[in-house]
Gaussian input, Z-matrix of N, CA and C with variables (Angstrom, degrees):
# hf/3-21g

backbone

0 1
 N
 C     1     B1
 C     2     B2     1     A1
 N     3     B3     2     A2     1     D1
 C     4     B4     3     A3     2     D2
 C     5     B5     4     A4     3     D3
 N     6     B6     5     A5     4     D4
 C     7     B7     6     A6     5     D5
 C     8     B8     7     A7     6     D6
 N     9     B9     8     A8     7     D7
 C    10    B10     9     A9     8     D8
 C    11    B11    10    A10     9     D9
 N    12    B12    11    A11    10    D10
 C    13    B13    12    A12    11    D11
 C    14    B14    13    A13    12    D12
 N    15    B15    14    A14    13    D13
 C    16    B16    15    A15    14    D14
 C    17    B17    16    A16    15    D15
 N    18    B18    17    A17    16    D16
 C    19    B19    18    A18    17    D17
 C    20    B20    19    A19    18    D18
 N    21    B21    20    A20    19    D19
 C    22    B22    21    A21    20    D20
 C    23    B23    22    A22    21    D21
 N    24    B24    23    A23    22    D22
 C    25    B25    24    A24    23    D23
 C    26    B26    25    A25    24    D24
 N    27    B27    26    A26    25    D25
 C    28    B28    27    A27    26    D26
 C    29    B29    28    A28    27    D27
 N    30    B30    29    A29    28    D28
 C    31    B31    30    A30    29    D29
 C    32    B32    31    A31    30    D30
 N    33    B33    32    A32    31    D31
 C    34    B34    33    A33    32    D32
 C    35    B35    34    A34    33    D33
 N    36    B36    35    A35    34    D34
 C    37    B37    36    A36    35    D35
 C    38    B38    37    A37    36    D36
 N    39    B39    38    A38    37    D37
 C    40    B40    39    A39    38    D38
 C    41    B41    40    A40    39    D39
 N    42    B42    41    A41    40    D40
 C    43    B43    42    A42    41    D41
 C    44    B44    43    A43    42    D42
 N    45    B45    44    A44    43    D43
 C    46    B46    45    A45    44    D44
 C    47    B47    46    A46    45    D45
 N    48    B48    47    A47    46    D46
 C    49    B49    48    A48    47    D47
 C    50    B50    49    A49    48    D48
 N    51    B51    50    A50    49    D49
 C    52    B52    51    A51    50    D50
 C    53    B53    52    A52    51    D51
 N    54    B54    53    A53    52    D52
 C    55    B55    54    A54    53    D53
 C    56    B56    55    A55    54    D54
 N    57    B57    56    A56    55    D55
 C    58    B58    57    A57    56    D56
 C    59    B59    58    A58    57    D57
 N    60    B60    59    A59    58    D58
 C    61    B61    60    A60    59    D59
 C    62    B62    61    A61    60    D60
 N    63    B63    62    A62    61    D61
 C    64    B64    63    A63    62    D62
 C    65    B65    64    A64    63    D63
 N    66    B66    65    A65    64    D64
 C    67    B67    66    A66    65    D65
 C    68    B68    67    A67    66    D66
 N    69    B69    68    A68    67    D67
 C    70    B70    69    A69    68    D68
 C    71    B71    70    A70    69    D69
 N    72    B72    71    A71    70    D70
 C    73    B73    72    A72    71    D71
 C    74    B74    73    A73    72    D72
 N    75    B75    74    A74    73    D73
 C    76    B76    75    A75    74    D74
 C    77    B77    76    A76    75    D75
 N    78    B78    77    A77    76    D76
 C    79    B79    78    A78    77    D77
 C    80    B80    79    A79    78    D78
 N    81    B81    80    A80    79    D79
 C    82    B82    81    A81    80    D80
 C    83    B83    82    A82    81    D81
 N    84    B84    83    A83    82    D82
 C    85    B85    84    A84    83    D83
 C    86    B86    85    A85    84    D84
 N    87    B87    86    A86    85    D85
 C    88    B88    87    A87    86    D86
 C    89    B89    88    A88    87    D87
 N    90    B90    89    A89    88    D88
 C    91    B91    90    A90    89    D89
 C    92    B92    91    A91    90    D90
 N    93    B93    92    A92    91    D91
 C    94    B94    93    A93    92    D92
 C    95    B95    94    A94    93    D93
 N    96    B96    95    A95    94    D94
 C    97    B97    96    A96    95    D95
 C    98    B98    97    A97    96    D96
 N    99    B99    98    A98    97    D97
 C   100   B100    99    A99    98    D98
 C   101   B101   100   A100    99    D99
 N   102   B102   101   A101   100   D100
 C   103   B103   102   A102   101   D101
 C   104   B104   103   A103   102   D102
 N   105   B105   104   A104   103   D103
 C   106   B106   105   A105   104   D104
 C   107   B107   106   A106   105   D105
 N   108   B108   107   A107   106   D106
 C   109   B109   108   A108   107   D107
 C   110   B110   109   A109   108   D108
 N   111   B111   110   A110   109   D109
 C   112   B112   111   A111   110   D110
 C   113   B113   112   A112   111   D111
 N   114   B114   113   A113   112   D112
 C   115   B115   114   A114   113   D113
 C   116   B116   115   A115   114   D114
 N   117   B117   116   A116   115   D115
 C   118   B118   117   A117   116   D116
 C   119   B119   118   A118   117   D117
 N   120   B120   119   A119   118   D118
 C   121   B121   120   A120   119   D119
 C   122   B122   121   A121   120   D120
 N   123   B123   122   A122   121   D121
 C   124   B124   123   A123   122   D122
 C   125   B125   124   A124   123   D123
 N   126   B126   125   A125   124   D124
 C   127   B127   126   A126   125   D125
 C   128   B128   127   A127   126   D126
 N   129   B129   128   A128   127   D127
 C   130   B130   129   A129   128   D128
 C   131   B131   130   A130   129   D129
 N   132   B132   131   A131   130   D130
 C   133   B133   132   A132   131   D131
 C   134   B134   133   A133   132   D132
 N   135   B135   134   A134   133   D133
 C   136   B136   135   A135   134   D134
 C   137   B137   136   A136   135   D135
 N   138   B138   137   A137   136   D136
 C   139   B139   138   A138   137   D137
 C   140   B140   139   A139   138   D138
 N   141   B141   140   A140   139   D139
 C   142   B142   141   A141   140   D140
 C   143   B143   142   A142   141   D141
 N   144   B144   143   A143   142   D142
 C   145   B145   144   A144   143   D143
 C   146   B146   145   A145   144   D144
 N   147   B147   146   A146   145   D145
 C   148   B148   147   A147   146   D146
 C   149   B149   148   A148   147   D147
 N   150   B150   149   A149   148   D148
 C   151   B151   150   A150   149   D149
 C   152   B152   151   A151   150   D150
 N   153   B153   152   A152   151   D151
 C   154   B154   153   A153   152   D152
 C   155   B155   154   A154   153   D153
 N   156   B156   155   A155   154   D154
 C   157   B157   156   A156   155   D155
 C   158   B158   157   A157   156   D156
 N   159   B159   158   A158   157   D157
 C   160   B160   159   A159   158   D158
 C   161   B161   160   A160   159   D159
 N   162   B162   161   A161   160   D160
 C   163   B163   162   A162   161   D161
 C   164   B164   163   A163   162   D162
 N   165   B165   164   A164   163   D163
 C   166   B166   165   A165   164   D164
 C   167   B167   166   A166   165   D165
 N   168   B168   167   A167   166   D166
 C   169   B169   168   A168   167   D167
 C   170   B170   169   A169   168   D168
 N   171   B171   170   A170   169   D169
 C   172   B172   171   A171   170   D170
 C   173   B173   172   A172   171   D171
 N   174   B174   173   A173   172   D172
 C   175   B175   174   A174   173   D173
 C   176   B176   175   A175   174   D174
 N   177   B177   176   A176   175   D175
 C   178   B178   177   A177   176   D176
 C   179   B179   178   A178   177   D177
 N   180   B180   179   A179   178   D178
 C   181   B181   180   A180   179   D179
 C   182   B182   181   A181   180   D180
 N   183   B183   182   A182   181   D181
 C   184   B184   183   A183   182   D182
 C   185   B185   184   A184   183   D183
 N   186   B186   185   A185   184   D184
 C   187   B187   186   A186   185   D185
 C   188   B188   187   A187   186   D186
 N   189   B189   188   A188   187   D187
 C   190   B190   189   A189   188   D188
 C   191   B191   190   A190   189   D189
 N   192   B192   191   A191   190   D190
 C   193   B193   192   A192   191   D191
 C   194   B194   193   A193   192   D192
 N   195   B195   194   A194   193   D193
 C   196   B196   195   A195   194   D194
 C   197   B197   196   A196   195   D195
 N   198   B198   197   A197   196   D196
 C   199   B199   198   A198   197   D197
 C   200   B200   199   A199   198   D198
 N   201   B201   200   A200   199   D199
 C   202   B202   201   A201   200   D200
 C   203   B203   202   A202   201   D201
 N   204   B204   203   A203   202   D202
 C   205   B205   204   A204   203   D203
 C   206   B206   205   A205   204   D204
 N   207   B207   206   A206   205   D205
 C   208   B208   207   A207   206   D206
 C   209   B209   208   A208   207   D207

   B1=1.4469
   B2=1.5189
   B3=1.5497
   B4=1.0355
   B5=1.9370
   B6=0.9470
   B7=1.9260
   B8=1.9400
   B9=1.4946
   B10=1.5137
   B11=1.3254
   B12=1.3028
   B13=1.5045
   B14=1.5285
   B15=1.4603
   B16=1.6751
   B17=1.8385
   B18=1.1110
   B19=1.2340
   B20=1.9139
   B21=0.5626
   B22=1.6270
   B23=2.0098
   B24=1.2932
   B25=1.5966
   B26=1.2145
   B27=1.4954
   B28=1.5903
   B29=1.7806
   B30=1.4559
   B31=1.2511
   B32=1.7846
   B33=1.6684
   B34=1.7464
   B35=1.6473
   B36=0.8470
   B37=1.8060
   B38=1.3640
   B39=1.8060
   B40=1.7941
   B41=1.2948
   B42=1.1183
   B43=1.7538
   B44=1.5622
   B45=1.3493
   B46=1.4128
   B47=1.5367
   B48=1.6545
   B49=1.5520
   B50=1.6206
   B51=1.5770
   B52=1.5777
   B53=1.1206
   B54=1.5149
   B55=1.4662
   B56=2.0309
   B57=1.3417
   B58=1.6122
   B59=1.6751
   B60=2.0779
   B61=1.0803
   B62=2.4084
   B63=1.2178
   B64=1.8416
   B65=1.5674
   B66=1.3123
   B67=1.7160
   B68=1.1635
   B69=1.3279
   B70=1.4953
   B71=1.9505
   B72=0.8968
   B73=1.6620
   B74=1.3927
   B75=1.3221
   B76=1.5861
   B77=1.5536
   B78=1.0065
   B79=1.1414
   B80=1.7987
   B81=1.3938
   B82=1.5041
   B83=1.2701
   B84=1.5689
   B85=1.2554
   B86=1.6400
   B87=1.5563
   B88=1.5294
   B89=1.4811
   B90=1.2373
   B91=1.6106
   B92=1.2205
   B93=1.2098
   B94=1.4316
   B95=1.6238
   B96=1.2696
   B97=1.8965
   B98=1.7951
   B99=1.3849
   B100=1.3126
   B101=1.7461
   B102=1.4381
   B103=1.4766
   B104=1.7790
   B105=1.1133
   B106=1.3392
   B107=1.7338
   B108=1.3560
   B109=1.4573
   B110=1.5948
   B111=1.2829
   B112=1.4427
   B113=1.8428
   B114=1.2126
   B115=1.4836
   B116=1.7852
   B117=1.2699
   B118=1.0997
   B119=1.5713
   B120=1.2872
   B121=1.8123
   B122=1.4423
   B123=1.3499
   B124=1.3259
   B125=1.6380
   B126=2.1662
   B127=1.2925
   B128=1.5667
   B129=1.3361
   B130=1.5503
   B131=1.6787
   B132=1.1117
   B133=1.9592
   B134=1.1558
   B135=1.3051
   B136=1.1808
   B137=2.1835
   B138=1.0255
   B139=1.3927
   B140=1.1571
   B141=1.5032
   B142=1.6366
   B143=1.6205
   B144=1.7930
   B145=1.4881
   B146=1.2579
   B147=1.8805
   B148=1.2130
   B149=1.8954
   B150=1.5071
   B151=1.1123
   B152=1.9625
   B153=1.8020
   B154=1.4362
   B155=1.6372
   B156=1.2936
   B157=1.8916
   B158=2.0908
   B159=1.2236
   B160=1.6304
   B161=1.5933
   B162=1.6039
   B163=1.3565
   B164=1.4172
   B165=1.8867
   B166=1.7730
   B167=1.6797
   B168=0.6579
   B169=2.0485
   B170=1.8350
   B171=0.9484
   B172=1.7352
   B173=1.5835
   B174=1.5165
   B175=1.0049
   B176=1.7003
   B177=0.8825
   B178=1.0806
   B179=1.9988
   B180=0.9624
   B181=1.4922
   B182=1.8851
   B183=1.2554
   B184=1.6699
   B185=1.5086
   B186=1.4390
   B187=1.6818
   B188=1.5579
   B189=1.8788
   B190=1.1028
   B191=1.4746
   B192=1.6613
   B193=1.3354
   B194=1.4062
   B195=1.8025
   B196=1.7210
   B197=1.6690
   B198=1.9688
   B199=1.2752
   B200=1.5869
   B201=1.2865
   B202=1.4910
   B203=1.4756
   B204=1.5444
   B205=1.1355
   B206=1.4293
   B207=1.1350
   B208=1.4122
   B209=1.5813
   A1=109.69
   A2=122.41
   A3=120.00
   A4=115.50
   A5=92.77
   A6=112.43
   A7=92.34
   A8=97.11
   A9=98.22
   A10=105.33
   A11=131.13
   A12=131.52
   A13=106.06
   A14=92.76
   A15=115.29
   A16=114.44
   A17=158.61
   A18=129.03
   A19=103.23
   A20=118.01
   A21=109.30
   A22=111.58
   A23=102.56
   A24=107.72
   A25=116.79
   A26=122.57
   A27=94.72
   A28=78.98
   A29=108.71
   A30=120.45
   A31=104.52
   A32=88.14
   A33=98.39
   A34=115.17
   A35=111.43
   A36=119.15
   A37=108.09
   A38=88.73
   A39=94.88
   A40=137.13
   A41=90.75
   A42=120.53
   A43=138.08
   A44=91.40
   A45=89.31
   A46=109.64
   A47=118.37
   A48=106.66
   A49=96.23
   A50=103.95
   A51=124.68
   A52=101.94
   A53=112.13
   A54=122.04
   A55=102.13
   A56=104.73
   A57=107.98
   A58=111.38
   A59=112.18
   A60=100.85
   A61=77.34
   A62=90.17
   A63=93.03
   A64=92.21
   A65=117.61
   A66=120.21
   A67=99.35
   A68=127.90
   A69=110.51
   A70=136.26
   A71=65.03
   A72=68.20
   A73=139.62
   A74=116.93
   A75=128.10
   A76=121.60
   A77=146.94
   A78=141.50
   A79=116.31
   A80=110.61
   A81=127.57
   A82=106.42
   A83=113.81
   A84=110.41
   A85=112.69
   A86=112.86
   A87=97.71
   A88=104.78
   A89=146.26
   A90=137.84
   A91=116.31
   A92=122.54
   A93=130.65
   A94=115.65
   A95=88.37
   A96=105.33
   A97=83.41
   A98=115.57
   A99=128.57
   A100=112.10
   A101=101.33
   A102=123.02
   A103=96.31
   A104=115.32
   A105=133.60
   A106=103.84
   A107=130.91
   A108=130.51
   A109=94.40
   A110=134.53
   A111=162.61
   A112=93.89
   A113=110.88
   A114=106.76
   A115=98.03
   A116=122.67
   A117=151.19
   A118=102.85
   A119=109.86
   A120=103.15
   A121=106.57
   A122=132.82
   A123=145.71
   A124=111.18
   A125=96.10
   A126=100.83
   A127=116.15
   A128=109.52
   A129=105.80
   A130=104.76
   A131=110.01
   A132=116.96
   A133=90.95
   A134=139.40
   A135=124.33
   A136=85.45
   A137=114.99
   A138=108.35
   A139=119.60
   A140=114.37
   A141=125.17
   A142=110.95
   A143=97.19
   A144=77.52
   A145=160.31
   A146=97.41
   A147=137.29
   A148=108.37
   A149=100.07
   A150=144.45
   A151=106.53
   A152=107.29
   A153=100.81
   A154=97.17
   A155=116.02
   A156=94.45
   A157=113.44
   A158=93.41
   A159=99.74
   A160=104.47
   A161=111.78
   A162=140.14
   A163=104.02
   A164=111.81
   A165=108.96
   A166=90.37
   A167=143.76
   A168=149.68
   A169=101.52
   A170=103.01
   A171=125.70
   A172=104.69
   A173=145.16
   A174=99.19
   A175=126.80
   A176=132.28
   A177=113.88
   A178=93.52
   A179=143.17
   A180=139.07
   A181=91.68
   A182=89.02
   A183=104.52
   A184=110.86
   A185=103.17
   A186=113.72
   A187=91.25
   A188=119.40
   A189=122.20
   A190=87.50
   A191=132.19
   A192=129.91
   A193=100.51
   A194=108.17
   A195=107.04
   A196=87.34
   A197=87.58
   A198=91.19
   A199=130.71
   A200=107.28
   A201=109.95
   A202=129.26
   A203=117.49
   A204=114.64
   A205=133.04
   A206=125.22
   A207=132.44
   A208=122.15
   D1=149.11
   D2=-179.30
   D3=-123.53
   D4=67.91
   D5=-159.62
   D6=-74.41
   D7=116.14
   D8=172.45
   D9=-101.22
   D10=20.88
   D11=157.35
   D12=-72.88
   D13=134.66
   D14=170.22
   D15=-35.73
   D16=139.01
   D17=156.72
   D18=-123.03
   D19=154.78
   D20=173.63
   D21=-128.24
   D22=142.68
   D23=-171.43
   D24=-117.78
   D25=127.35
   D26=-174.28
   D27=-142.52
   D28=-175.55
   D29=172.80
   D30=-117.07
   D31=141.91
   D32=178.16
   D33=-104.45
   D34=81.30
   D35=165.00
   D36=7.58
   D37=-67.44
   D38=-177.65
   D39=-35.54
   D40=-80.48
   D41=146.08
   D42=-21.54
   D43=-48.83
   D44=-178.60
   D45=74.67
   D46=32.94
   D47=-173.34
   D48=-175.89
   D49=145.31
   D50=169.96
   D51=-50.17
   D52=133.69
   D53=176.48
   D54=-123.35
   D55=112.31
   D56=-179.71
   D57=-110.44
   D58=112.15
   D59=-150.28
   D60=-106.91
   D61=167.58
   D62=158.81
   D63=-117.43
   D64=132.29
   D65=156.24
   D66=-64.27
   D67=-85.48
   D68=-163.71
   D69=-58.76
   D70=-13.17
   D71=160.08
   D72=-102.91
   D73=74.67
   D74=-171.62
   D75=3.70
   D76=83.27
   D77=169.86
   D78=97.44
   D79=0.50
   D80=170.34
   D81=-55.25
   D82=109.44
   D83=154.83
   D84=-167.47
   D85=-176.34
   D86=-164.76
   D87=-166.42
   D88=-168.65
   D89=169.94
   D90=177.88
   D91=159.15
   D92=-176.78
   D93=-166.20
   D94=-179.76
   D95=-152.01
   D96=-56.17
   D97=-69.70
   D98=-172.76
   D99=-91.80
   D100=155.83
   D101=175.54
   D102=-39.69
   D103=-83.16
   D104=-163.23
   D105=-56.82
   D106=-13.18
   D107=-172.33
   D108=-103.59
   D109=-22.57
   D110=174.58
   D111=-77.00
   D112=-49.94
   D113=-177.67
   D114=-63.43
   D115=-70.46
   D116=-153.71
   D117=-58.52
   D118=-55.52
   D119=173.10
   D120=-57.81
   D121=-52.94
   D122=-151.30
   D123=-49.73
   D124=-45.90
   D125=176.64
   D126=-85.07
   D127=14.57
   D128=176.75
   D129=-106.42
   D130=-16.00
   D131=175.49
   D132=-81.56
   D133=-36.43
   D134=-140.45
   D135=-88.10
   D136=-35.83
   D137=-177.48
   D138=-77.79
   D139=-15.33
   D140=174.24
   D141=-78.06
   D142=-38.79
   D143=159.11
   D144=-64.91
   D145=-43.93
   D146=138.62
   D147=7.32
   D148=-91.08
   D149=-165.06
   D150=-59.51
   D151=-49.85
   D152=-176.27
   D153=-83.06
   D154=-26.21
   D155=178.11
   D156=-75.84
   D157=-25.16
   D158=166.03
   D159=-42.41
   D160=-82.44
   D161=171.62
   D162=-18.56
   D163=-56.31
   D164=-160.13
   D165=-86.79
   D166=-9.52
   D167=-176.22
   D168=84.73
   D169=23.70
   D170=174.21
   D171=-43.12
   D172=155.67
   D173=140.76
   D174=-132.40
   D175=-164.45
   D176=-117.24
   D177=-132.25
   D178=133.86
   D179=-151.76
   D180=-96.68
   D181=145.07
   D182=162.13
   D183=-94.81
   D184=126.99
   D185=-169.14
   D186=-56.40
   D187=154.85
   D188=-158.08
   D189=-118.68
   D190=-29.96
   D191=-160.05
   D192=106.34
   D193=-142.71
   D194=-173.69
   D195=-99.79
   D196=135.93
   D197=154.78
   D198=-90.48
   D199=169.90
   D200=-176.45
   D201=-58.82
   D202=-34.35
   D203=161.77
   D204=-91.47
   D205=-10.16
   D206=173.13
   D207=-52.47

């Protein structure tokens, strides 16, 4: 996949696990054991989201690049 949405990765203490959020995408997010499995789900939500706001006539944000506060 080639997702030009922002994604950001961080690790959760709590958890014990990669947490991969998208800002622009309402509620986009995803995680895994490792950085790179955290990469890898992230770009597969990111097409599910994609895809169910397509489906609901939702619409749908144009990737912005880096945002300013991140």
């Amino acid at each position: 996949m080639n997702s030009k949405y922002e994604i950001i990765l961080y690790w959760n203490q709590a958890d014990q696990i990669f947490i991969a959020e998208v800002p622009e995408l309402a509620g986009c997010m995803a995680d895994g054991q490792t950085y790179q499995e955290a990469l890898r789900h992230a770009e597969i939500i990111i097409q599910e989201w994609l895809e169910t706001a397509h489906e609901l006539g939702r619409p749908i944000p144009q990737p912005r690049g880096k945002l300013m506060y991140a």
